[in-house]
ZAFIMAR-820617 format. One record per residue: residue number from 1; residue in one letter; chain; x, y, z of N, C-alpha, C in turn. Coordinates in steps of 0.2 Angstrom, whole numbers, plus 5000, padded with zeros to 4 digits. Example, Ala and Ser with C-alpha at 12.3 -4.5 7.8 and 13.67 -1.06 7.14 Angstrom:
<pts>
[pt 1; A; A; [5066; 4972; 5039]; [5062; 4978; 5039]; [5066; 4984; 5039]]
[pt 2; S; A; [5064; 4989; 5035]; [5068; 4995; 5036]; [5064; 5000; 5039]]
</pts>
This chain:
<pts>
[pt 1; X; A; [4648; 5013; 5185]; [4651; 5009; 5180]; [4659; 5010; 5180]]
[pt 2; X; A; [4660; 5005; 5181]; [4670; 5005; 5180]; [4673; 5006; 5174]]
[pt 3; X; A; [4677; 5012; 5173]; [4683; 5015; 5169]; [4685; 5008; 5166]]
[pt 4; X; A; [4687; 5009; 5159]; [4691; 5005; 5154]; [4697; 5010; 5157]]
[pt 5; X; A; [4703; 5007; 5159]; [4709; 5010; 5160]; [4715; 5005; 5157]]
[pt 6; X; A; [4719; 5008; 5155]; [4727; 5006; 5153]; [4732; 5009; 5154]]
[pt 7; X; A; [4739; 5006; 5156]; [4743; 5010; 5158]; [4751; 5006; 5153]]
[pt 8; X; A; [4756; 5012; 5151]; [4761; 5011; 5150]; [4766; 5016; 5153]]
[pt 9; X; A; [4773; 5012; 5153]; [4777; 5015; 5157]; [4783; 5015; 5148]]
[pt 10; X; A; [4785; 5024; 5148]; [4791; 5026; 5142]; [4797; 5027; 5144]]
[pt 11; X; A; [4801; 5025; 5139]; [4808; 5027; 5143]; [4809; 5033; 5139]]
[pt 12; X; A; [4806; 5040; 5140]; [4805; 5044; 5138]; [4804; 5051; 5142]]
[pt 13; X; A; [4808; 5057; 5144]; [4804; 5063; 5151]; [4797; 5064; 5146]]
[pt 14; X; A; [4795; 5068; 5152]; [4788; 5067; 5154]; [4785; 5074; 5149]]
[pt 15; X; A; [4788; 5079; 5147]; [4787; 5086; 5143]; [4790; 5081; 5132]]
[pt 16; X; A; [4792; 5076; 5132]; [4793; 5074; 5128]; [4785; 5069; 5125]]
[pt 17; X; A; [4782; 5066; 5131]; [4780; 5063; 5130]; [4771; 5068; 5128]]
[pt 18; X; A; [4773; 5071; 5133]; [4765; 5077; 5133]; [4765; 5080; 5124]]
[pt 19; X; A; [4772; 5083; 5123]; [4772; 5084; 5115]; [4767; 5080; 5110]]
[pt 20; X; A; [4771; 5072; 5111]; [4766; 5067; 5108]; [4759; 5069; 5110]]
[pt 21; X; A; [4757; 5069; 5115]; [4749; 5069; 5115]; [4746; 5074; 5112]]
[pt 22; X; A; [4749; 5082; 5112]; [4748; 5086; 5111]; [4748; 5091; 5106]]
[pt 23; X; A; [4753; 5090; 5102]; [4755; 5092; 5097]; [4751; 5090; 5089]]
[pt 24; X; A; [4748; 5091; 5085]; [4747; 5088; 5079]; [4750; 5082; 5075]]
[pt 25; X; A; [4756; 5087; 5074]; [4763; 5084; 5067]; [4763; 5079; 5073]]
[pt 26; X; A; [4764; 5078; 5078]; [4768; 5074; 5082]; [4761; 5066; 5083]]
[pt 27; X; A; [4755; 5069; 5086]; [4750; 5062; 5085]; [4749; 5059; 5079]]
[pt 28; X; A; [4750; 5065; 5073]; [4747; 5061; 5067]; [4755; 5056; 5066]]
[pt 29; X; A; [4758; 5053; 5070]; [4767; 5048; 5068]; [4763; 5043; 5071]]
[pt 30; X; A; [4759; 5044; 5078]; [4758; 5037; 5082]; [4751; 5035; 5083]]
[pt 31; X; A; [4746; 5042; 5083]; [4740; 5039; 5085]; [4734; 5037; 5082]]
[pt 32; X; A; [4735; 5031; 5081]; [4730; 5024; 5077]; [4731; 5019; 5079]]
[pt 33; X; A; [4728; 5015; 5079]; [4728; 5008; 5082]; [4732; 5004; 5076]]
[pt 34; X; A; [4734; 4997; 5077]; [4739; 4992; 5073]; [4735; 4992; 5067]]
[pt 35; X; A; [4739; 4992; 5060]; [4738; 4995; 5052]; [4732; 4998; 5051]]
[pt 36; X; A; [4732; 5004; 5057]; [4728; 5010; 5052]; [4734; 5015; 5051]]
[pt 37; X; A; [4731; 5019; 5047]; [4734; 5026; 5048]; [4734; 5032; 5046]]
[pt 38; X; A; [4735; 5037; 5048]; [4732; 5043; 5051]; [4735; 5048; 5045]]
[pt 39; X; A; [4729; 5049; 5043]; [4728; 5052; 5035]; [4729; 5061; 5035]]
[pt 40; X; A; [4724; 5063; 5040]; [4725; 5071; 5042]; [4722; 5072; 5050]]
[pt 41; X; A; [4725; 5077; 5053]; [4722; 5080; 5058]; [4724; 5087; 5061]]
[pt 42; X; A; [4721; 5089; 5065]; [4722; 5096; 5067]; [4720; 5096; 5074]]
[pt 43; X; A; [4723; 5103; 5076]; [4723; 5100; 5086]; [4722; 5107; 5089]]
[pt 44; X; A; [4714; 5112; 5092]; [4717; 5115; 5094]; [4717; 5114; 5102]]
[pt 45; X; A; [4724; 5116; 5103]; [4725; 5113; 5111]; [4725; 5121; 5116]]
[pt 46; X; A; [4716; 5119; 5118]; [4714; 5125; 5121]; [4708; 5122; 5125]]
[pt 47; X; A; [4704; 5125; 5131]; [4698; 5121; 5132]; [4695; 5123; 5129]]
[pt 48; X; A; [4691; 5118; 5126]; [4684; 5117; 5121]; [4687; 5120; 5115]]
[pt 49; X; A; [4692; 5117; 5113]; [4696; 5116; 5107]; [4696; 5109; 5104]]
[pt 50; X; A; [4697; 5107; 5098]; [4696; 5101; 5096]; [4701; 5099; 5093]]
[pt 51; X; A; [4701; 5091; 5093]; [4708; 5086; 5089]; [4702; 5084; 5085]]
[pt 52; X; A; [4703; 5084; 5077]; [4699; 5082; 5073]; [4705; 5078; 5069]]
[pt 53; X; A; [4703; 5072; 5069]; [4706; 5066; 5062]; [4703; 5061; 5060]]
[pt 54; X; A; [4709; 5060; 5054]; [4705; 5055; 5049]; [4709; 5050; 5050]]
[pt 55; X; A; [4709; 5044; 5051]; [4711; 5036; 5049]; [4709; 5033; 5044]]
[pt 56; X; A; [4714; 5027; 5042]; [4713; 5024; 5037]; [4713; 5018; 5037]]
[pt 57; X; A; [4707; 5013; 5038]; [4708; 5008; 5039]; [4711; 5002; 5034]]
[pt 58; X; A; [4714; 4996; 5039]; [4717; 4990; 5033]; [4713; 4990; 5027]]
[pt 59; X; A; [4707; 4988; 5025]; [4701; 4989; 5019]; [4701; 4995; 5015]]
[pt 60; X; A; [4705; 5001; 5017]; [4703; 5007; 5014]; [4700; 5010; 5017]]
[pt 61; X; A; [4694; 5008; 5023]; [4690; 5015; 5025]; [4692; 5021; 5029]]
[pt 62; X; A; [4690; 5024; 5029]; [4691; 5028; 5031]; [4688; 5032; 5036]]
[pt 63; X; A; [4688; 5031; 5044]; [4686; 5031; 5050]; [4687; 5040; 5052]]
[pt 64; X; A; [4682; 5044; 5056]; [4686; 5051; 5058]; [4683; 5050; 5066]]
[pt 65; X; A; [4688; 5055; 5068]; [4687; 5055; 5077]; [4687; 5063; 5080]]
[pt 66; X; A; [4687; 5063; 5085]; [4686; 5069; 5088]; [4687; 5070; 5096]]
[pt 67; X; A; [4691; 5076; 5097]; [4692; 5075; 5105]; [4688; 5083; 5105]]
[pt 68; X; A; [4686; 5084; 5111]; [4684; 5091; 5113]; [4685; 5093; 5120]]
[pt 69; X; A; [4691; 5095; 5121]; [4698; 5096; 5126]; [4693; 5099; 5132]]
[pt 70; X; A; [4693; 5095; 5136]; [4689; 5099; 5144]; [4694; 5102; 5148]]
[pt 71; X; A; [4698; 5101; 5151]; [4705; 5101; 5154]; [4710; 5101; 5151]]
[pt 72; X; A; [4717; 5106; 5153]; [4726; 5105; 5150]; [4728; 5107; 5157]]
[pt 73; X; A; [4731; 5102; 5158]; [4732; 5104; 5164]; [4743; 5102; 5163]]
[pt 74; X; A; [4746; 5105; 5159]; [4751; 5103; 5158]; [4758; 5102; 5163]]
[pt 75; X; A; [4760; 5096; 5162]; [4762; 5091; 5157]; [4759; 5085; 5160]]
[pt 76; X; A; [4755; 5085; 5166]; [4751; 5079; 5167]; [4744; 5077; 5166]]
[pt 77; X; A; [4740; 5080; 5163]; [4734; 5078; 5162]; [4730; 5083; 5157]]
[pt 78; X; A; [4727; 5078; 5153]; [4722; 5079; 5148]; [4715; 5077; 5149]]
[pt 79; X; A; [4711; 5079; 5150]; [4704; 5078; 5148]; [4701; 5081; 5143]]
[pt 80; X; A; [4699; 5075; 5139]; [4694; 5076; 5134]; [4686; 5072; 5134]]
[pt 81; X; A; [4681; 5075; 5128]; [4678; 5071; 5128]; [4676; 5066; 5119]]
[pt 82; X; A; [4679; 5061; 5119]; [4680; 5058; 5114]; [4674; 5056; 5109]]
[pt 83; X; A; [4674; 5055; 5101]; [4668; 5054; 5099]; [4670; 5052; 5093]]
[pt 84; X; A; [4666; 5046; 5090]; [4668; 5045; 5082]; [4663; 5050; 5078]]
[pt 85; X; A; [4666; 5053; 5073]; [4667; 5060; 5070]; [4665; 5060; 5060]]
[pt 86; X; A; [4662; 5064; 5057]; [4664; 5066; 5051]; [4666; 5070; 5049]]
[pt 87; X; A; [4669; 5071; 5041]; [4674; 5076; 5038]; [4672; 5083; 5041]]
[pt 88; X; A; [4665; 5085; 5046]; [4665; 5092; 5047]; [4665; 5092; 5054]]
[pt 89; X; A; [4667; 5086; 5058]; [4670; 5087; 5066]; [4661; 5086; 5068]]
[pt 90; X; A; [4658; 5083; 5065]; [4651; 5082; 5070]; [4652; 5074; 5073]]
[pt 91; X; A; [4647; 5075; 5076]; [4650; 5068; 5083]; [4644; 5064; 5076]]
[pt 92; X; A; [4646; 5056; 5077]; [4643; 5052; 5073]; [4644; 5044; 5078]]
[pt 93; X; A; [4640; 5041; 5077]; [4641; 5035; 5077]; [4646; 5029; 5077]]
[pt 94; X; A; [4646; 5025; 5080]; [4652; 5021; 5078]; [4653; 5015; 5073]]
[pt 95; X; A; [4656; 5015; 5067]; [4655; 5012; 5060]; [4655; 5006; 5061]]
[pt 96; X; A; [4655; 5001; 5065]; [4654; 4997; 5065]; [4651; 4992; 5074]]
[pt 97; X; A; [4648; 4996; 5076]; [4644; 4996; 5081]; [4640; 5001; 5082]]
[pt 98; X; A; [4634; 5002; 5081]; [4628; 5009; 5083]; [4625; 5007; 5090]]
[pt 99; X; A; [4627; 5004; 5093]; [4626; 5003; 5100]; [4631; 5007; 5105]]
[pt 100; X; A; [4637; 5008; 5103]; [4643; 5010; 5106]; [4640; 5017; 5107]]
[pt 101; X; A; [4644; 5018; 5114]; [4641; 5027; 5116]; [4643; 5032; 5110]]
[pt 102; X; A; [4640; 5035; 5111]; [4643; 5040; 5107]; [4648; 5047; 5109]]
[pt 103; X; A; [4648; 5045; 5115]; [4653; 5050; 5119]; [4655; 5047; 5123]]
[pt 104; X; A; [4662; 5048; 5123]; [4667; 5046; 5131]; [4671; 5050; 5133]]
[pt 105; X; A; [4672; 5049; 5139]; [4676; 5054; 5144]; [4682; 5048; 5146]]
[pt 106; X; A; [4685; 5055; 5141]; [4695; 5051; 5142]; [4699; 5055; 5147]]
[pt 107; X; A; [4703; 5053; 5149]; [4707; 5057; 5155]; [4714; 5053; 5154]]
[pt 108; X; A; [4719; 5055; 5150]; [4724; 5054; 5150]; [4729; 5058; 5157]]
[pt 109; X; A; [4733; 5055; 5160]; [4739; 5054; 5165]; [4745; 5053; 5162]]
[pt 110; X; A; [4750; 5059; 5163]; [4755; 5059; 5162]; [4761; 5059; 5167]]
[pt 111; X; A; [4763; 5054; 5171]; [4766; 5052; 5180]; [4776; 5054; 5177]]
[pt 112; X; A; [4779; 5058; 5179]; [4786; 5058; 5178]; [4788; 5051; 5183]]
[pt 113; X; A; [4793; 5046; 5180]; [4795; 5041; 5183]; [4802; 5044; 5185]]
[pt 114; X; A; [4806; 5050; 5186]; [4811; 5051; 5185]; [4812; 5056; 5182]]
[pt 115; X; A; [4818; 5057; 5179]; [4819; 5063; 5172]; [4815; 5059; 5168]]
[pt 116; X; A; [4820; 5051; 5165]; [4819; 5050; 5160]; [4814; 5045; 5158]]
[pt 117; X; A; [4809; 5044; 5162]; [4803; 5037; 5163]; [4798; 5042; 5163]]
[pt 118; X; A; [4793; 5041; 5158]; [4786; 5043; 5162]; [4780; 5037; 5160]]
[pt 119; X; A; [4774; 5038; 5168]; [4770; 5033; 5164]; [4764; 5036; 5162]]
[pt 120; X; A; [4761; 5031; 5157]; [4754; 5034; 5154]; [4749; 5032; 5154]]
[pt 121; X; A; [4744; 5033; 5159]; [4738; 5029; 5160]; [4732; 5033; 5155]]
[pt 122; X; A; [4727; 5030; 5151]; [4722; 5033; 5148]; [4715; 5029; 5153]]
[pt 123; X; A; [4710; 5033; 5153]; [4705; 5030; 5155]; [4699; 5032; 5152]]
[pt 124; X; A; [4694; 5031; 5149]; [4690; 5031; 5146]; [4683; 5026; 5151]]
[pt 125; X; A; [4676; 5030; 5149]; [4669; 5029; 5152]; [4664; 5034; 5148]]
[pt 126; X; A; [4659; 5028; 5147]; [4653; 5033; 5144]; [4653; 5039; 5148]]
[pt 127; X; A; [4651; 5044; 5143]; [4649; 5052; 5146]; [4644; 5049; 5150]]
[pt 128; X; A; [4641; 5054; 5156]; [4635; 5051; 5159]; [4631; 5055; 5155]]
[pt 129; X; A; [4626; 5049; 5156]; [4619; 5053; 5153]; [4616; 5046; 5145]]
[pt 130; X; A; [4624; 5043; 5146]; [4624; 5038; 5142]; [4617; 5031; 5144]]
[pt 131; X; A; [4615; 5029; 5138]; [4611; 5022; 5139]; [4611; 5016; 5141]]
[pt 132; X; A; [4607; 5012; 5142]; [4609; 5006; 5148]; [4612; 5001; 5143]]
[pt 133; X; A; [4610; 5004; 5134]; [4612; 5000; 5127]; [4620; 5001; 5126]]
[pt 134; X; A; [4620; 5006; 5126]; [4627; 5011; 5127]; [4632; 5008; 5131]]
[pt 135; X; A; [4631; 5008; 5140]; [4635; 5007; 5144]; [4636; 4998; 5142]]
[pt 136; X; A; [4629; 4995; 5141]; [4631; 4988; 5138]; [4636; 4986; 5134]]
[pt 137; X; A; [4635; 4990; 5128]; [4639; 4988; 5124]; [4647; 4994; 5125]]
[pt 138; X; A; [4648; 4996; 5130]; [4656; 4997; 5133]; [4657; 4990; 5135]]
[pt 139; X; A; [4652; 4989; 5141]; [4655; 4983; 5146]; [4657; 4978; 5141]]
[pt 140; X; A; [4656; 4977; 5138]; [4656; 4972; 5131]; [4662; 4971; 5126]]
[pt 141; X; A; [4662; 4978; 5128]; [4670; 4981; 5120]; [4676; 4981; 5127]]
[pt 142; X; A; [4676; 4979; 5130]; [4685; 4980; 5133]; [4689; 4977; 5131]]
[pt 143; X; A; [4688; 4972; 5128]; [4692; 4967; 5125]; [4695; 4970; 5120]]
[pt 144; X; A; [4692; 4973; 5114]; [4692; 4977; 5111]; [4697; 4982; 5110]]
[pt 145; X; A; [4695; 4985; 5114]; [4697; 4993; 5118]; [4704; 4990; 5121]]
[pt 146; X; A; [4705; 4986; 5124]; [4711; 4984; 5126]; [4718; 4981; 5120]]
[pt 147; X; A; [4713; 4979; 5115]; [4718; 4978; 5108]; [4718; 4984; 5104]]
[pt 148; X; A; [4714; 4989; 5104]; [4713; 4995; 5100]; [4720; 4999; 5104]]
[pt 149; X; A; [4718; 5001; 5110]; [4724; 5004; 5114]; [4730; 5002; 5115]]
[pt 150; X; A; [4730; 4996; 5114]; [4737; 4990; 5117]; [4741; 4993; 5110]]
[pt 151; X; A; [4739; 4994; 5104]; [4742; 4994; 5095]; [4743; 5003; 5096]]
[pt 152; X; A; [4740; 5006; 5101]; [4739; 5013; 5097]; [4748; 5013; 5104]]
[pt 153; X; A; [4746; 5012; 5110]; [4752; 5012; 5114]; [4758; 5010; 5111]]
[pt 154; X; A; [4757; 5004; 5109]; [4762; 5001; 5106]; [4768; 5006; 5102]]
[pt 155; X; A; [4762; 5011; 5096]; [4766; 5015; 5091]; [4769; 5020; 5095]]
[pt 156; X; A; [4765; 5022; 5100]; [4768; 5030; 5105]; [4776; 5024; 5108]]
[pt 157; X; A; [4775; 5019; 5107]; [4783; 5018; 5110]; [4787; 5019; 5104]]
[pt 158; X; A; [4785; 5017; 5098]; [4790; 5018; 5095]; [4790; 5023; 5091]]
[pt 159; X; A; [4789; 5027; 5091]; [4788; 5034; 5091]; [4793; 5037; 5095]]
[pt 160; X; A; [4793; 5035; 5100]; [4797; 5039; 5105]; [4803; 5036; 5105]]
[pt 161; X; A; [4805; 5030; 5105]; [4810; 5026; 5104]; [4815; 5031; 5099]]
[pt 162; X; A; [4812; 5034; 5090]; [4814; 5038; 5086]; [4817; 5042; 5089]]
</pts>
């Protein structure tokens, strides 16, 4: 199966921009997709540590997520594994798709363009082990995926911009 991938390029060094990735105070400024926003999280940044948050969608809802960090390879590279979440960090379902895998394997790239340029590639694939219903319904969401992340990139620029 072929990786959901996207890539941005910051005018930002590259220790500035891992901070955003990594840090708590600093993801709960940028990381949501266009008019959500990001109500509480906690991050512990260690392997098999956890980034657990809550979102709030334009309706009110209120959306939770989960990473469980496999790799820190700093300040270029993070692996995790991603999952939609409830208020006690157990892996759930996705609220408005029950066909979407339930696990994915992210792998965030951090490239220095320079001092002051870095780029940011994210890619995302069902974990293996996933369903042929699952992998389906990814082939299917890139569209999605690609406005979800376009909005969540969007904010890390102006985030960084600040």
């Amino acid at each position: 199966m072929k990786p959901f991938v996207i890539e941005r390029v910051y005018d930002a060094p590259r220790e500035r921009v891992w901070a955003a990735w990594t840090e708590a105070e600093r993801l709960k400024e940028w990381f949501t997709p266009k008019a959500f926003t990001m109500v509480r999280c906690t991050m512990d940044l260690r392997v098999g540590g956890l980034f657990h948050y809550q979102l709030r969608m334009p309706d009110g809802q209120d959306l939770w997520g989960r990473w469980v960090l496999r790799e820190i390879a700093r300040p270029e590279r993070l692996v995790f594994i991603v999952s939609f979440s409830d208020p006690k960090a157990g892996i759930s379902v996705h609220p408005m798709n029950p066909s979407w895998p339930r696990e994915m394997h992210s792998t965030v790239r951090l490239a220095a363009l320079g001092e002051k340029r870095t780029k940011v590639s994210v890619e995302w694939l069902p974990l293996e082990g996933s369903t042929d219903v699952e992998q389906k319904a990814f082939d299917d969401g890139r569209d999605s995926l690609k406005m979800g992340w376009g909005g969540t990139l969007d904010h890390l620029s102006g985030y960084l911009a600040r």
